[in-house]
C-alpha positions in Angstrom: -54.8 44.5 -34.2 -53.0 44.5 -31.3 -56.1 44.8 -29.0 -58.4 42.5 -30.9 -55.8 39.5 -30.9 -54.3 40.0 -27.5 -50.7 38.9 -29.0 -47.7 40.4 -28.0 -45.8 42.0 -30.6 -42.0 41.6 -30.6 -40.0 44.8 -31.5 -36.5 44.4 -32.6 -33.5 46.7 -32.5 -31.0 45.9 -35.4 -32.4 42.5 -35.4 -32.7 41.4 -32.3 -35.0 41.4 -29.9 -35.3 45.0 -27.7 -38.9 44.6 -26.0 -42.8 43.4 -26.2 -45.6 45.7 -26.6 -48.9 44.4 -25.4 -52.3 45.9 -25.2 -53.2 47.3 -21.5 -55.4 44.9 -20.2 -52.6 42.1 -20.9 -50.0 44.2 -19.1 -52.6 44.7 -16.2 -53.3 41.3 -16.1 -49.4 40.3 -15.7 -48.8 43.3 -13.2 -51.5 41.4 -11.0 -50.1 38.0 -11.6 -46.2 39.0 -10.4 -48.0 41.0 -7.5 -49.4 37.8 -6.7 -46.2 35.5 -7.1 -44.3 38.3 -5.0 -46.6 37.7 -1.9 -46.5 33.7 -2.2 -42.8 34.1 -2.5 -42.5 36.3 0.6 -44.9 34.0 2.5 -42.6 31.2 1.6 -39.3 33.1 2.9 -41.4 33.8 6.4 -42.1 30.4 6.8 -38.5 29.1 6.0 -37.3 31.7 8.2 -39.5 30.8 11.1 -41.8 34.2 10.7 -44.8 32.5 11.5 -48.0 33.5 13.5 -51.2 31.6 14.5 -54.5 31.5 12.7 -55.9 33.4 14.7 -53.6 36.4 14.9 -53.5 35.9 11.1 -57.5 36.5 11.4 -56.6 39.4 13.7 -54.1 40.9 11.4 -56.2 40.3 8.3 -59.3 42.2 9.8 -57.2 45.5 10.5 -55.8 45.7 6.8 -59.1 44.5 5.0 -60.5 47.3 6.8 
């Protein structure tokens, strides 16, 4: 059930709530999403902390690591 409906299921602990169990691709899918958040957020704290470089340094910098 849980893999057909996608819907996390609440467990409790002596009534209240103790943790979520969801199917695997959910939990990828959410994995993926903070990893994404976490870089937007770092970006963010470089640019308010002056860590900046040109475009085309970024270009640079992007080749090596795509390699």
């Amino acid at each position: 059930e849980l893999a057909e409906h996608r819907a996390p299921v609440l467990i409790t602990q002596y009534g209240k709530p103790a943790a979520y169990l969801v199917d695997v691709a959910t939990f990828d899918q959410l994995q993926h999403r903070v990893a994404i958040l976490e870089g937007i957020a770092r970006g963010e704290a470089a640019v308010q902390q002056g860590r900046t470089v040109s475009q085309s340094a970024a270009k640079s910098r992007l080749k090596r690591w795509l390699k």
